[in-house]
N, C-alpha and C positions, 0 to 999 in steps of 0.2 A: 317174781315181781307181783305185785299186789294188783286187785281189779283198779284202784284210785292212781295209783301209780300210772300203769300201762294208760289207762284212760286219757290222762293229764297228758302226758308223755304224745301219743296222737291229737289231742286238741292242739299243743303245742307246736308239732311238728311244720314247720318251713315248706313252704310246695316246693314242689320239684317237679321236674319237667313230665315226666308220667307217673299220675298216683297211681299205686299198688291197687290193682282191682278194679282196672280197664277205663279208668278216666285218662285222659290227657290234661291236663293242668296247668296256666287255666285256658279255658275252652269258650271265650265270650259268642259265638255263635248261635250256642246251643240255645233252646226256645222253653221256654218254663213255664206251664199250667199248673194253678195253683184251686185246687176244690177245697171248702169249709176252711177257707181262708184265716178266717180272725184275724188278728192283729199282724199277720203277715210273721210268726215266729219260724215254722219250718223253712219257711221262705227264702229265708236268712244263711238260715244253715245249710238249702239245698244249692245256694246261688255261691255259698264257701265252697262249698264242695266238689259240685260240678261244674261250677264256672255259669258262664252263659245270666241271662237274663228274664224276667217277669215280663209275660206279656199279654193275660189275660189271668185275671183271680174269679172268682165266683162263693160270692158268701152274700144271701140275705137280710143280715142281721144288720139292722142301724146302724148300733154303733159302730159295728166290726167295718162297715163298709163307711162310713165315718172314715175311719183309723186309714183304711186302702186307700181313698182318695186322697188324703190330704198325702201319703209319703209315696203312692204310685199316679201322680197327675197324669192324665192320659191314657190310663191301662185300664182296658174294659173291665166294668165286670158282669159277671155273666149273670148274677145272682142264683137264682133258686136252682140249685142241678136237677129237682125234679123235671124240670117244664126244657130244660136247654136242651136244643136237636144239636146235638154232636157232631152232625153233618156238616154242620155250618160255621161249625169255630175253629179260626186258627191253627192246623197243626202243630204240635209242641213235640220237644224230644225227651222231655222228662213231665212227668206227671206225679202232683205232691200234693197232700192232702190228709189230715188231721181229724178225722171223719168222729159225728159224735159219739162221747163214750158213753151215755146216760143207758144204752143198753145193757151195757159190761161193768159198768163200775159199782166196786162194793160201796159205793158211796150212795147209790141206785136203790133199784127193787131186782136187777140182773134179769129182765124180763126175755132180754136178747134178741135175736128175729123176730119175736112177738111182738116188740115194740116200736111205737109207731115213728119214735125217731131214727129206728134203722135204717140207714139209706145206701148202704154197702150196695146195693142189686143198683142205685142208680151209679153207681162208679165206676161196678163193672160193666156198666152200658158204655160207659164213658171209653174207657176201656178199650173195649172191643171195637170202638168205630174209631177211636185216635191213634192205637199201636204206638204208645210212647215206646222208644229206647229202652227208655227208664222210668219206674213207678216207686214210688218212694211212700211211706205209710207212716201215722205215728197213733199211737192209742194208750189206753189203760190198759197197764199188765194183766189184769182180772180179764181184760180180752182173750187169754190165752184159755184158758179154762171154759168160757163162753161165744160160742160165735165164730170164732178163730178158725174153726176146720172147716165152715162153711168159705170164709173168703180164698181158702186156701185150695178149694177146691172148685170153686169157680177161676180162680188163676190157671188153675191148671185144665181146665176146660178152655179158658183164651188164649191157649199156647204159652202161659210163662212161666220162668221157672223164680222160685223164690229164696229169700234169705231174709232170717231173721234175730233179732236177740232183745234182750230186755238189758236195762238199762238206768241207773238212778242217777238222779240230778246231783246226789250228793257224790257219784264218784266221781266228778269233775270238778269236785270242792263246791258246790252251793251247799246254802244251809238249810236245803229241805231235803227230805228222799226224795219224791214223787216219780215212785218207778213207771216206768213206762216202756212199752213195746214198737219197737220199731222195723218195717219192710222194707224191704227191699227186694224188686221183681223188677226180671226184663224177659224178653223175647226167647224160647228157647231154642228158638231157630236162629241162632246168632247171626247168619246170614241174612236174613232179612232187611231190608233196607225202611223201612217204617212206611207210615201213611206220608209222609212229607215228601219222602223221593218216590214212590209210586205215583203220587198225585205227579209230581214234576213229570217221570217219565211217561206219562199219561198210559200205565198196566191198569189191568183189570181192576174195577170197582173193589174199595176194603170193605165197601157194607157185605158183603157176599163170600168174604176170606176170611179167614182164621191161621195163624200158623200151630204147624203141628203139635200139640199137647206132648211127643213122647220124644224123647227122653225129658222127662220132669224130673230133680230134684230135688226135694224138699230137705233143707238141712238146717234146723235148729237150736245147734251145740253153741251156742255163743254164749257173751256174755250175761251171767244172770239168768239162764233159761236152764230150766232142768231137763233130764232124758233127750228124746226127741224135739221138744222143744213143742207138744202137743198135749203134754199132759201136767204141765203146771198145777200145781194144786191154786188155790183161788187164793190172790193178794191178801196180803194183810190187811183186815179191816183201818181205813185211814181213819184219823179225828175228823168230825161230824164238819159241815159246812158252815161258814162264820151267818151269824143270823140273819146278817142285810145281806146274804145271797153272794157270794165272792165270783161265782161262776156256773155254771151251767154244766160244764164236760165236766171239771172235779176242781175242789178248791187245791189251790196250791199246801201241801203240806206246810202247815205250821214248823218252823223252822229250829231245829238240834242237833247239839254236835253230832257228828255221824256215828261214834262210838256210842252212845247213847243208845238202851237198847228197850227205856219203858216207853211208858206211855207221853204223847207231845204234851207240854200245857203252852199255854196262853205268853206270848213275849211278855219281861214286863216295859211298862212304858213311861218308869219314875227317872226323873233325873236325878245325879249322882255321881255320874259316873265321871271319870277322866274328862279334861277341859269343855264340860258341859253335855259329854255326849249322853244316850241312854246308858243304862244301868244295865246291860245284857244279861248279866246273870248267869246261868249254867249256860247259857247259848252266845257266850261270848266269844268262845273258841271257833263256833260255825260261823258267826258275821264273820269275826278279824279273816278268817280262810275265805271266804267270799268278796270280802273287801279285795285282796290282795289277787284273786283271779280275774277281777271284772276290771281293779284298779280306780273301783269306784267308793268313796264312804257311804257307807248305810242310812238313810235317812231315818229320822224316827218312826218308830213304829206306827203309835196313832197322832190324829192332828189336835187342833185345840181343844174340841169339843170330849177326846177320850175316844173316836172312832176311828177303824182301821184307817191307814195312812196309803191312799194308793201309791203315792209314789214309792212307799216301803215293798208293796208287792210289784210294783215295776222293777224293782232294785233285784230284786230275790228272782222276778225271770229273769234277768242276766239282759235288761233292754238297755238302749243307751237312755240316758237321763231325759226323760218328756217322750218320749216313744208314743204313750201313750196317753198320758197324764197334761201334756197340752197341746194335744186336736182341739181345736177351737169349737167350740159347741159340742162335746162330748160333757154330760153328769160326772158325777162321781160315781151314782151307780151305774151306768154304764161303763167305767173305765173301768169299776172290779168287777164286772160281769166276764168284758173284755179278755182284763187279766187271769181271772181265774180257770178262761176256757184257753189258755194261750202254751206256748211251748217255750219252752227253754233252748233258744238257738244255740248254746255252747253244749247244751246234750242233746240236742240231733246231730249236732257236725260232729261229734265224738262217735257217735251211734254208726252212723251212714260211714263213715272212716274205717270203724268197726267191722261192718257190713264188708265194704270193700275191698277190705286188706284180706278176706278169703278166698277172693276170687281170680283163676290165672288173671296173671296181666295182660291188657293187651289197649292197644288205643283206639278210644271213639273215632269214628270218621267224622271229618267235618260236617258241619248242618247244611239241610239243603238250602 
């Protein structure tokens, strides 16, 4: 079976009363923190996945936090993870988070730890004082080649053990690649009951515990990942960033058939086409396959003026229609800033499914 097939085939898949690789399904108890938030895309995927619910996010950024309030009324946010004492928020049983790629991505300078948008060391602070269950990650594959063995080995100094794989939007049928790498870490002490039921049973202070680092294992034969899953040669150089700045973490892949193996060019955006639509051109094959997954039409590319069409890049993350595109007092450049640091909810729940289906089965306890 093909990687696009298998892929499909688990996005697809029906719950069922315990998913394959220790969730129970679904699980609305469970308690969900969400760090570098954005538009709330993994979000999405991790709330398909593991059931349960949002109940604080933490992202900075205007508009991003814009976008949180208008579709999480009520749900704190923490904002800046630098400055947030850990101590004092919510316990959560999964912890998820999209952390910047501007360090790792060939789209960058790949400056890595050296740079000052790294902020991995504040996550595992986060980390180490909340003992989520579950940690869930998503980044630029070029993370794998840079940076990558550092997170992995502060994981494994906080007691967890990890899974990983990479992953492309196109083999879920989107009309971009936009590969990306996805975590997944819990506790390696499976035993453990988290910081939520410690807190309840009123045991010893978690600022002062760790669970055991050993037996770690590190295994990253998945999808898309080569050897160990440590030694990825460095991503393909993606096409450069659209001029008015699409995003920040990395623009969304200019969108081609997946078979397609040069270089991307430019959608076009003549009309022509069938009862008025765009003129796709060689990328006709990748919309109609995107069309048909999301069961949405493509909106055109650009707008009046001849500029990108946010709604086109809402379309192409796989968001529902106005997701982002009308938050009430969001720009247009903030909406493809937005989008272009955003995740593809239909390729995290594929991912983290992924992730999941290697691990014995066995079912979450209910939340404290």
């Amino acid at each position: 079976m093909d990687r696009l097939t298998h892929a499909r085939r688990l996005l697809d898949r029906p719950p069922t009363p315990v998913l394959a690789g220790q969730l129970a399904s679904p699980a609305p108890g469970l308690r969900i923190g969400s760090v570098c938030s954005g538009y709330g895309g993994l979000d999405m995927a991790v709330e398909t996945v593991f059931g349960g619910r949002t109940v604080w996010v933490a992202d900075n950024d205007p508009g991003a936090s814009r976008i949180l309030a208008h579709h999480l009324p009520g749900v704190p946010n923490l904002g800046d993870i630098t400055a947030v004492d850990w101590h004092q928020a919510e316990p959560v049983d999964v912890l998820c988070g999209g952390y910047p790629c501007q360090p790792f991505s060939t789209a960058g300078h790949r400056k890595g730890t050296q740079d000052v948008r790294h902020i991995w060391p504040h996550i595992a602070r986060a980390l180490r004082v909340l003992r989520p269950r579950y940690a869930v990650f998503e980044n630029v594959a070029g993370h794998l080649s840079l940076g990558f063995t550092d997170v992995l080995a502060d994981l494994a100094h906080l007691g967890f053990d990890a899974e990983w794989c990479t992953l492309r939007a196109s083999d879920i049928g989107a009309a971009h690649q936009r590969n990306r790498l996805f975590l997944l870490a819990r506790p390696a002490d499976t035993g453990s009951p988290g910081l939520a039921r410690r807190r309840a049973a009123g045991t010893a202070s978690h600022r002062d515990r760790l669970a055991a680092a050993d037996p770690v294992d590190f295994r990253g034969d998945g999808v898309g990942a080569r050897g160990t899953g440590r030694d990825e040669p460095p991503a393909r150089r993606l096409a450069a960033a659209h001029s008015e700045g699409v995003g920040e973490r990395e623009p969304a892949d200019p969108p081609h058939p997946l078979a397609t193996g040069g270089e991307a060019r430019a959608v076009p955006g003549g009309r022509g086409g069938r009862g008025g639509r765009p003129d796709w051109g060689p990328y006709t094959e990748a919309i109609e396959r995107w069309e048909t997954v999301t069961g949405c039409s493509a909106p055109g590319p650009v707008d009046d003026l001849g500029r990108l069409n946010p709604p086109f890049v809402e379309w192409l993350m796989g968001l529902p229609t106005g997701w982002v595109t009308t938050v009430p007092g969001l720009s247009r450049t903030a909406q493809l800033k937005a989008l272009g640091n955003g995740v593809v909810p239909q390729q995290a729940t594929a991912a983290f499914r992924l992730l999941l289906d290697r691990r014995t089965p066995h079912t979450v306890p209910d939340a404290a």
